[in-house]
Backbone as JSON Lines, residues from 0, in Angstrom:
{"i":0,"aa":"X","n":[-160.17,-20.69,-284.72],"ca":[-160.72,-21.37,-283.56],"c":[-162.16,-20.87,-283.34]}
{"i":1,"aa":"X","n":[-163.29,-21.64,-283.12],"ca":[-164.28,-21.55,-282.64],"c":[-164.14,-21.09,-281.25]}
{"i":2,"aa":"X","n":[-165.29,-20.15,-280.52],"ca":[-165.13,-19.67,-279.25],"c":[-166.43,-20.29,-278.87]}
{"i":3,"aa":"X","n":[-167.14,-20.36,-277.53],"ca":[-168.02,-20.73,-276.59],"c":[-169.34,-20.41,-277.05]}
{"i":4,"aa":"X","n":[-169.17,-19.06,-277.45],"ca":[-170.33,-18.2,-277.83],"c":[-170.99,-18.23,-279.1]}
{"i":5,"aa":"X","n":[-169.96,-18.71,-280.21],"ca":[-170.06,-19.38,-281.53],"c":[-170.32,-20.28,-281.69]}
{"i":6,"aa":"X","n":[-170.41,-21.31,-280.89],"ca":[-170.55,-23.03,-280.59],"c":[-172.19,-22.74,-280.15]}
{"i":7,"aa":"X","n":[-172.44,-21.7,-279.33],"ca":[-173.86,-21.64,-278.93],"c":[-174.68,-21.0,-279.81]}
{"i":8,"aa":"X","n":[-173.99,-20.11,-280.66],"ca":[-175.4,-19.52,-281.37],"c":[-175.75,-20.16,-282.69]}
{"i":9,"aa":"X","n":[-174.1,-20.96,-283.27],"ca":[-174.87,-22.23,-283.62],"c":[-175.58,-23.17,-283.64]}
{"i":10,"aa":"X","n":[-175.4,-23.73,-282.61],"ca":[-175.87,-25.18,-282.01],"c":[-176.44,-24.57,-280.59]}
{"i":11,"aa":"X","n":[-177.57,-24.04,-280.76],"ca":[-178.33,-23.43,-279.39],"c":[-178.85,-24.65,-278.61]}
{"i":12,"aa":"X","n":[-179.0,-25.54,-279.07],"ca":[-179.8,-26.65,-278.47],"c":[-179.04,-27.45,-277.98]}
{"i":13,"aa":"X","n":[-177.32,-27.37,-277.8],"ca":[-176.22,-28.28,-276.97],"c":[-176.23,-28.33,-275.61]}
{"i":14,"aa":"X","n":[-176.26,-27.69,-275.16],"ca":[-176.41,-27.68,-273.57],"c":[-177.8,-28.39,-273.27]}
{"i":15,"aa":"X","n":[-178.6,-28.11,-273.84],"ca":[-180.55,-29.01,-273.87],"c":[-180.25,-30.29,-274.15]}
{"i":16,"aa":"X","n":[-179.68,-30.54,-275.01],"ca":[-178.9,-31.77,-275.83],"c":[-178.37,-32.74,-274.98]}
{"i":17,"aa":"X","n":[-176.97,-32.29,-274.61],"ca":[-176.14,-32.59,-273.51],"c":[-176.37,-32.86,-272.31]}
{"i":18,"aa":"X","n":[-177.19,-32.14,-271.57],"ca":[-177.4,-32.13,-270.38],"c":[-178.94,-32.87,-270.17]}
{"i":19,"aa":"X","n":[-179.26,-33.52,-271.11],"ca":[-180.32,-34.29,-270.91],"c":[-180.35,-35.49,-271.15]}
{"i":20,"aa":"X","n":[-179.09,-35.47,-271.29],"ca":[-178.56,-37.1,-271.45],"c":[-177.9,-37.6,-269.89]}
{"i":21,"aa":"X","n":[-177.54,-36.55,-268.65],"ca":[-177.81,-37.11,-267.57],"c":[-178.8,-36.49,-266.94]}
{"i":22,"aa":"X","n":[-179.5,-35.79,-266.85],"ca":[-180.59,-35.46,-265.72],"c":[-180.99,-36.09,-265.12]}
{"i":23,"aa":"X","n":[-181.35,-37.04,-265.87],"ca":[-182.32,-38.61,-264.9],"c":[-181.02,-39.06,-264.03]}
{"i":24,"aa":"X","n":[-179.77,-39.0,-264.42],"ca":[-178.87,-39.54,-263.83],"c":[-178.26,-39.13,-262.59]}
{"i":25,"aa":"X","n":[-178.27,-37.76,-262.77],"ca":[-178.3,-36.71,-261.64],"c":[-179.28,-36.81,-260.63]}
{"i":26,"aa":"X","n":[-180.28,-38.23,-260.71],"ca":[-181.08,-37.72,-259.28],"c":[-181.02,-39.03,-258.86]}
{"i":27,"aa":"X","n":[-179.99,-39.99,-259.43],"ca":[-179.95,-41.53,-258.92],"c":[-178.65,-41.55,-258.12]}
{"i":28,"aa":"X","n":[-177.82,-40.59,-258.45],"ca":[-176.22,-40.8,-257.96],"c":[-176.15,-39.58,-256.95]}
{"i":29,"aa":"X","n":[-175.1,-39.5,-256.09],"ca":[-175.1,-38.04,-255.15],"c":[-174.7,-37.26,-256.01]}
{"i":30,"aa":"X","n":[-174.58,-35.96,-255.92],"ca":[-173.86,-34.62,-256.61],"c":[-172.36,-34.94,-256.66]}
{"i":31,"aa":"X","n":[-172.13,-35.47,-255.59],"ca":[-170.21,-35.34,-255.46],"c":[-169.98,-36.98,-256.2]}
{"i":32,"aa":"X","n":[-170.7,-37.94,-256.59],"ca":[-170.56,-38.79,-257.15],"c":[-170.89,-38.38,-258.62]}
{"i":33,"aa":"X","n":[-171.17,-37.42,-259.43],"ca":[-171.62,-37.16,-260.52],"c":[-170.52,-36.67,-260.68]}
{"i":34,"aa":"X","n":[-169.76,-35.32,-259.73],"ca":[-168.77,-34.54,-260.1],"c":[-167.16,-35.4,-260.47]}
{"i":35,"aa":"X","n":[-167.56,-36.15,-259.15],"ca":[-166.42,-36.9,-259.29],"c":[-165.89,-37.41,-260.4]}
{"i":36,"aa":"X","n":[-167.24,-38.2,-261.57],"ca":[-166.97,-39.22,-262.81],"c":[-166.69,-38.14,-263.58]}
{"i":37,"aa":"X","n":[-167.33,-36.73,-263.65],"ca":[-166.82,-35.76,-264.65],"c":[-165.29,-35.41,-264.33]}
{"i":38,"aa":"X","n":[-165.18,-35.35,-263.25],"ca":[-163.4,-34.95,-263.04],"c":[-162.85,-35.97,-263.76]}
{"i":39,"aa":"X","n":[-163.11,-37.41,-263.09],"ca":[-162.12,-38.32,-263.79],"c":[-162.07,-38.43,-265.11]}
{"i":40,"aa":"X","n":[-163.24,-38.22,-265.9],"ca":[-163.28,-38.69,-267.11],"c":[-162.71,-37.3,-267.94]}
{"i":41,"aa":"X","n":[-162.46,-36.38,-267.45],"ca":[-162.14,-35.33,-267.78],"c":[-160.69,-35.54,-267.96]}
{"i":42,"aa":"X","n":[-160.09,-35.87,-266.62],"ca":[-158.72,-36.26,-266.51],"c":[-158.13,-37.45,-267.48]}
{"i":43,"aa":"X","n":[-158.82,-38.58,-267.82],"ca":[-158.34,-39.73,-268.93],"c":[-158.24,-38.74,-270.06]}
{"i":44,"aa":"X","n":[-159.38,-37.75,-270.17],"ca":[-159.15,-37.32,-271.77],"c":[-158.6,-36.08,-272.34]}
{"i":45,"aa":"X","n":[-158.05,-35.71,-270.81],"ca":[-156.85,-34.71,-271.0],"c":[-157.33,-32.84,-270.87]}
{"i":46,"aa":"X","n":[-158.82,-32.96,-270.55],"ca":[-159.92,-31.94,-271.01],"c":[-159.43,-30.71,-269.94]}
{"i":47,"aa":"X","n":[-158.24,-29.62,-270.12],"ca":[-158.29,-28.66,-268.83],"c":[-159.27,-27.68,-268.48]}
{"i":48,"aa":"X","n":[-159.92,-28.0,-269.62],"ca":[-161.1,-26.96,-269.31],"c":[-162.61,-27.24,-268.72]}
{"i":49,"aa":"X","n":[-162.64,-28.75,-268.61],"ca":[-163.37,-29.03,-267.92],"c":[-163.0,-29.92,-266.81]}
{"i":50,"aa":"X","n":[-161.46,-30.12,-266.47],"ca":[-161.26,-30.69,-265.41],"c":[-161.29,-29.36,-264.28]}
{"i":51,"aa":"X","n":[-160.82,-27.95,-264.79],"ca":[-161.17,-26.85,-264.0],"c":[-162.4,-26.78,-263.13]}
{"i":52,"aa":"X","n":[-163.26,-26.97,-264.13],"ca":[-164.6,-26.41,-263.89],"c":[-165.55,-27.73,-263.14]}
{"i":53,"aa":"X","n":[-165.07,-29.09,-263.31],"ca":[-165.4,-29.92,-262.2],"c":[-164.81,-30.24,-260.87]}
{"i":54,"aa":"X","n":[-163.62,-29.78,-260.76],"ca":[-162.75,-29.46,-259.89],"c":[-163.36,-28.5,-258.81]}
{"i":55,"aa":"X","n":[-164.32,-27.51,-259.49],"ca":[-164.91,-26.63,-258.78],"c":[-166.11,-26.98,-258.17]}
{"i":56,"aa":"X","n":[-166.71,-27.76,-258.85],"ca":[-168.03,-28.03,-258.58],"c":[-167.6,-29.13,-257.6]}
{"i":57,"aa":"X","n":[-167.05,-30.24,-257.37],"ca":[-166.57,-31.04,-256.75],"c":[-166.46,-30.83,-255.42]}
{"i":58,"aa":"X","n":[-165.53,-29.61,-255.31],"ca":[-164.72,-28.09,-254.18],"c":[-166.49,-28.33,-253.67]}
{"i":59,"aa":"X","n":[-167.46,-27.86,-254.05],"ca":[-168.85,-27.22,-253.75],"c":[-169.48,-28.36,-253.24]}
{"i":60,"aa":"X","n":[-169.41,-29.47,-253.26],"ca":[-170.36,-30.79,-253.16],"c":[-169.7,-31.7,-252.07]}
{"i":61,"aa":"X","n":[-168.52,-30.83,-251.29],"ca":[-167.99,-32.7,-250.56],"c":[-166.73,-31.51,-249.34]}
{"i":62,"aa":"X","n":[-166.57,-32.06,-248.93],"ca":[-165.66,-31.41,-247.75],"c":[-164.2,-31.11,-248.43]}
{"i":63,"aa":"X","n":[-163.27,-29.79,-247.72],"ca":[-162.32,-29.9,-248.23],"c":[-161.44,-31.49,-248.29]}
{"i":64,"aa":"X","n":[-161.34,-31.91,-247.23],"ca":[-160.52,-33.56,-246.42],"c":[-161.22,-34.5,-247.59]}
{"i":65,"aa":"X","n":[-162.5,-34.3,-248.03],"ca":[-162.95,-35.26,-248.96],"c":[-162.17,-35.0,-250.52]}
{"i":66,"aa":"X","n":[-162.37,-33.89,-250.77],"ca":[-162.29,-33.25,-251.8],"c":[-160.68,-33.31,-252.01]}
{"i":67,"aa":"X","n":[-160.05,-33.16,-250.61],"ca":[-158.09,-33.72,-251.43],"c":[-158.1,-35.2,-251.46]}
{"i":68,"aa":"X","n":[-159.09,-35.97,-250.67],"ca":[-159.05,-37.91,-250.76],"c":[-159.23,-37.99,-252.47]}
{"i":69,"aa":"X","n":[-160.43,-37.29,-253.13],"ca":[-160.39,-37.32,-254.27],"c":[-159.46,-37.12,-255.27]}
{"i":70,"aa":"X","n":[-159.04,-35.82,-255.16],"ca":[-158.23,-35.56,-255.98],"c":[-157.07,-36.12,-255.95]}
{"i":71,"aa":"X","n":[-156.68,-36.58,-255.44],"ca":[-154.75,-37.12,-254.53],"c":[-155.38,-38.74,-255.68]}
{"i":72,"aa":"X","n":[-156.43,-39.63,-255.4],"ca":[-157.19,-40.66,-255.61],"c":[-156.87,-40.35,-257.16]}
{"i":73,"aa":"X","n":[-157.9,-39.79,-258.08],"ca":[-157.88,-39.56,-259.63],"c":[-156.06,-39.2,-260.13]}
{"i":74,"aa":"X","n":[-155.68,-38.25,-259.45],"ca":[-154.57,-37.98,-259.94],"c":[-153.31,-38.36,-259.85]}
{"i":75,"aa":"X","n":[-153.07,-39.31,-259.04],"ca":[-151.55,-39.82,-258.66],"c":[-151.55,-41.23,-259.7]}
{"i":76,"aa":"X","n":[-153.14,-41.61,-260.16],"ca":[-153.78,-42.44,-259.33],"c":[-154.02,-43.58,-258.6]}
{"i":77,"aa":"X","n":[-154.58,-43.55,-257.55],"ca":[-154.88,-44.6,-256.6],"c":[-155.95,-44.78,-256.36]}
{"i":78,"aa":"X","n":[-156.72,-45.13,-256.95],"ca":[-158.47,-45.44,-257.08],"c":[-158.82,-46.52,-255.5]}
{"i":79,"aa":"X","n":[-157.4,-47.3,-255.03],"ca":[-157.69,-48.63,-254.5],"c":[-157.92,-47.5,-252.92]}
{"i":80,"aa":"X","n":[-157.62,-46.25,-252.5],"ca":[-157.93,-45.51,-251.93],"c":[-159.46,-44.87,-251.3]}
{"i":81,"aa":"X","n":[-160.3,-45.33,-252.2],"ca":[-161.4,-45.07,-252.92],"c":[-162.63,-46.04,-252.13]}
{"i":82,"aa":"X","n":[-163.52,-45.91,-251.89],"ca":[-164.81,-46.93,-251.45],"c":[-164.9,-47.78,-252.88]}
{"i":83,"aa":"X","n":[-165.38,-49.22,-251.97],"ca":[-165.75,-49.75,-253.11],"c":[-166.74,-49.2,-253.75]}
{"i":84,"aa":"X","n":[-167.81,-48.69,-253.87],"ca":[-168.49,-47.8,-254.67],"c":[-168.29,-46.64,-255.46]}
{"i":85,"aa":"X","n":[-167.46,-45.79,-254.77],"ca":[-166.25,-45.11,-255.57],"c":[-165.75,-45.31,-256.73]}
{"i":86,"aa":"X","n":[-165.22,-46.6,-256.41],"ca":[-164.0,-47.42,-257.32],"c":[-165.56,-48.37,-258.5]}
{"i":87,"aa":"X","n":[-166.31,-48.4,-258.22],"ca":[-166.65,-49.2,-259.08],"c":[-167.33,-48.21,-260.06]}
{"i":88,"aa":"X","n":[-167.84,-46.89,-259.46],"ca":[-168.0,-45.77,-260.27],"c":[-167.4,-45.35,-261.39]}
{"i":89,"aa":"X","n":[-166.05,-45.37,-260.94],"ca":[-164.64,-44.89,-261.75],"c":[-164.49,-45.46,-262.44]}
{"i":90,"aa":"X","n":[-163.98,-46.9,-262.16],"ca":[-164.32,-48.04,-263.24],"c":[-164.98,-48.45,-264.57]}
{"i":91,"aa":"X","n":[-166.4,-48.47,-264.34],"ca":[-167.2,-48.42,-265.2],"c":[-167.3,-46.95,-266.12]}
{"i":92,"aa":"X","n":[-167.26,-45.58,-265.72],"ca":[-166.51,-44.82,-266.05],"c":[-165.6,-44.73,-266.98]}
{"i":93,"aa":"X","n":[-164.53,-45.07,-266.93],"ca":[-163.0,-45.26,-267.5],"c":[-163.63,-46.42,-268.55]}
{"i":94,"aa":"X","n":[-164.12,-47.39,-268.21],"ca":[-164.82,-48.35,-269.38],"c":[-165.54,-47.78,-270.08]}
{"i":95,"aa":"X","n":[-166.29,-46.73,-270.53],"ca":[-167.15,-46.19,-270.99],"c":[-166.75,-45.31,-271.46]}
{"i":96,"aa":"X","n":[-165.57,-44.46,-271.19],"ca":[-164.03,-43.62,-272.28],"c":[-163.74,-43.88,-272.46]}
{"i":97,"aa":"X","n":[-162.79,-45.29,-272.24],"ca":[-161.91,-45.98,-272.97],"c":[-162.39,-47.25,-273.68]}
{"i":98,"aa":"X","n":[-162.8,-46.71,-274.87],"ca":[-163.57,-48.07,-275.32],"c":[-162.8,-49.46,-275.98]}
{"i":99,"aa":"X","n":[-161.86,-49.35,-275.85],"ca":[-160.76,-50.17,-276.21],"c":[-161.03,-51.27,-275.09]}
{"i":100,"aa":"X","n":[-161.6,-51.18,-273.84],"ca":[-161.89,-51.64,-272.72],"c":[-163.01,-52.62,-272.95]}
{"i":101,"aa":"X","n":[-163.2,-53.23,-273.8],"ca":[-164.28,-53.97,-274.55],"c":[-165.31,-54.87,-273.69]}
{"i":102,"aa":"X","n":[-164.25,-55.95,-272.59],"ca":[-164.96,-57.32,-271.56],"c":[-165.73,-56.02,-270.95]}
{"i":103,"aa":"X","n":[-167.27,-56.55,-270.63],"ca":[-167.94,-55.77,-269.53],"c":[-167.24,-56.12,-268.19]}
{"i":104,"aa":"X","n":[-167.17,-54.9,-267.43],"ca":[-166.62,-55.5,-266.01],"c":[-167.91,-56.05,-264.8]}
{"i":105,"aa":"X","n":[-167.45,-57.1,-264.24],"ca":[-168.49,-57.93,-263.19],"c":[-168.64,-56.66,-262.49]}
{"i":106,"aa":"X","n":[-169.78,-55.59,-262.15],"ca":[-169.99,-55.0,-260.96],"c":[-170.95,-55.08,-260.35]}
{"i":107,"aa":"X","n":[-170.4,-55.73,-259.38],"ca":[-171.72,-56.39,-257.91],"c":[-172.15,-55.31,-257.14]}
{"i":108,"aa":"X","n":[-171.59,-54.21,-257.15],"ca":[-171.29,-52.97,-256.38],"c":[-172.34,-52.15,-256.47]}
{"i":109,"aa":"X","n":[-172.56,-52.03,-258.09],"ca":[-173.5,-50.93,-258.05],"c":[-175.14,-51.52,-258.81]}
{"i":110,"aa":"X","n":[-176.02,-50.93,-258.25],"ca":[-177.63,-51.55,-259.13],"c":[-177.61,-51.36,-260.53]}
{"i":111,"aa":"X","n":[-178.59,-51.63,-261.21],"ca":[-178.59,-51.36,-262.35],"c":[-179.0,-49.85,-263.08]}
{"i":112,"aa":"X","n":[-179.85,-49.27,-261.86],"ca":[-179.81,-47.89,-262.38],"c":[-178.71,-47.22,-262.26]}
{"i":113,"aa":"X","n":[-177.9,-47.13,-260.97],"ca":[-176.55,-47.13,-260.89],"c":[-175.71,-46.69,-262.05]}
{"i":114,"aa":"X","n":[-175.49,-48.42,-262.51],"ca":[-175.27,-48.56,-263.78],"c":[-174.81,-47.55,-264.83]}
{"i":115,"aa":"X","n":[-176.43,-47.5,-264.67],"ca":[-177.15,-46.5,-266.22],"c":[-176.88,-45.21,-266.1]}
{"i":116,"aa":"X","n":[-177.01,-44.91,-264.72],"ca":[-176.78,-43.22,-264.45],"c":[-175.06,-42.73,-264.43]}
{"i":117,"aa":"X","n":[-174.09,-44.06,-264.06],"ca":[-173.0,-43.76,-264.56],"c":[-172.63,-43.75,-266.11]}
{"i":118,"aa":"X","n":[-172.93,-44.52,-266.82],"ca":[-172.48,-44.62,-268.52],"c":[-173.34,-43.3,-268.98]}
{"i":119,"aa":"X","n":[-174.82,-42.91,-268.22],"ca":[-174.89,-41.66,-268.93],"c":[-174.42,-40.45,-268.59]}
{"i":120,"aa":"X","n":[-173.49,-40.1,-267.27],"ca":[-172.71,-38.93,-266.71],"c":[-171.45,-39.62,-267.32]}
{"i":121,"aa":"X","n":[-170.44,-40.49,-267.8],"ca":[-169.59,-40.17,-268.71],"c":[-169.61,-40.28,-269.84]}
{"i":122,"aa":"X","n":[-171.41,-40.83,-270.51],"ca":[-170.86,-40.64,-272.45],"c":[-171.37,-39.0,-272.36]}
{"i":123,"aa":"X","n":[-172.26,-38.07,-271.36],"ca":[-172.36,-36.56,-271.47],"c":[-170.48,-35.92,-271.28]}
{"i":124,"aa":"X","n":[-170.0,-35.92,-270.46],"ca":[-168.64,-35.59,-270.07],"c":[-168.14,-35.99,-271.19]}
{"i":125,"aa":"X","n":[-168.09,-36.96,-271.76],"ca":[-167.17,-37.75,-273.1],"c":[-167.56,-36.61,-274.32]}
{"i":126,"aa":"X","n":[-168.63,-36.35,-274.21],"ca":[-168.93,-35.5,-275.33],"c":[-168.49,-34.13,-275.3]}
{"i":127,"aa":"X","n":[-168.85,-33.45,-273.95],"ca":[-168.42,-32.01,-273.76],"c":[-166.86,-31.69,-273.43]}
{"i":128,"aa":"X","n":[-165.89,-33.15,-273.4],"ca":[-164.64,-32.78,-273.52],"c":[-164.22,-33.13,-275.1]}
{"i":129,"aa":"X","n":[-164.64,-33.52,-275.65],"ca":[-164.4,-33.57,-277.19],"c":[-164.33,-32.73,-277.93]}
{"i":130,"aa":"X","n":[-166.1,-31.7,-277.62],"ca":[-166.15,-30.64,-277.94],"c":[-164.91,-29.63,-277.09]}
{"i":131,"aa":"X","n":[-164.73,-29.6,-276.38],"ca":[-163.77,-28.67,-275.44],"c":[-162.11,-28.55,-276.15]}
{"i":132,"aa":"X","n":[-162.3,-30.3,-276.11],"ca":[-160.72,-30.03,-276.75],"c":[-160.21,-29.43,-278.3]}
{"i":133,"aa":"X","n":[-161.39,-30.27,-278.95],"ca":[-161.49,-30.3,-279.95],"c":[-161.71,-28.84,-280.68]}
{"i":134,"aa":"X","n":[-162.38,-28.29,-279.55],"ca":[-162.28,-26.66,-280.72],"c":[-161.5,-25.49,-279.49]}
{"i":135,"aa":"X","n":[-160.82,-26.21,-278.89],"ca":[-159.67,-25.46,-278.17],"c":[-159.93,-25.03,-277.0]}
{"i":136,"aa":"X","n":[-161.34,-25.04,-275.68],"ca":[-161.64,-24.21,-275.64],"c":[-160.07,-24.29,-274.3]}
């Protein structure tokens, strides 16, 4: 098994890599709307090691009362719980992991940067749970 620290002194430039594929995205969406798509998308792809660690950050960005609406929401789930903005987040989201999900979905909900800043906070998440699972962490 590869460890964390071996993944980095290989590939020093992953986190630079990774995390610059949302930055721009991170200043179009709120914090607890960024965390949120990483939880969920974390949760479709089974990732415990980064559903932990957005779980936390999540905890940090939104009220406890918010923060169980969420989680109770992703995990039972009941998205229809959810703001329509929420839900159209998630959505497009889950379309963008599950690519089997092919029809674009109509979303009136969100702008087009919107959009953009969601497909690029879950193809980053899509990647760092791949890596996660994929070499055990």
């Amino acid at each position: 098994m590869i460890s964390q620290s071996q993944l980095l002194t290989q590939y020093p430039y992953i986190h630079t890599a990774l995390g610059g594929l949302s930055a721009q995205a991170e200043q179009c969406l709120p914090a607890s709307t960024v965390h949120l798509i990483r939880l969920y998308v974390s949760q479709i792809n089974g990732c415990q090691y980064c559903k932990i660690m957005h779980e936390e950050a999540l905890k940090d960005t939104t009220s406890q009362e918010q923060f169980t609406h969420f989680h109770k929401a992703i995990f039972e789930p009941n998205l229809a719980s959810l703001s329509e903005f929420e839900r159209s987040v998630l959505q497009l989201a889950r379309q963008v992991t599950e690519v089997k999900l092919l029809t674009p979905l109509s979303n009136e909900i969100l702008n087009e940067k919107q959009r953009l800043a969601v497909v690029a906070v879950a193809l980053q998440i899509n990647s760092w749970n791949c890596l996660a699972v994929g070499l055990g962490f």
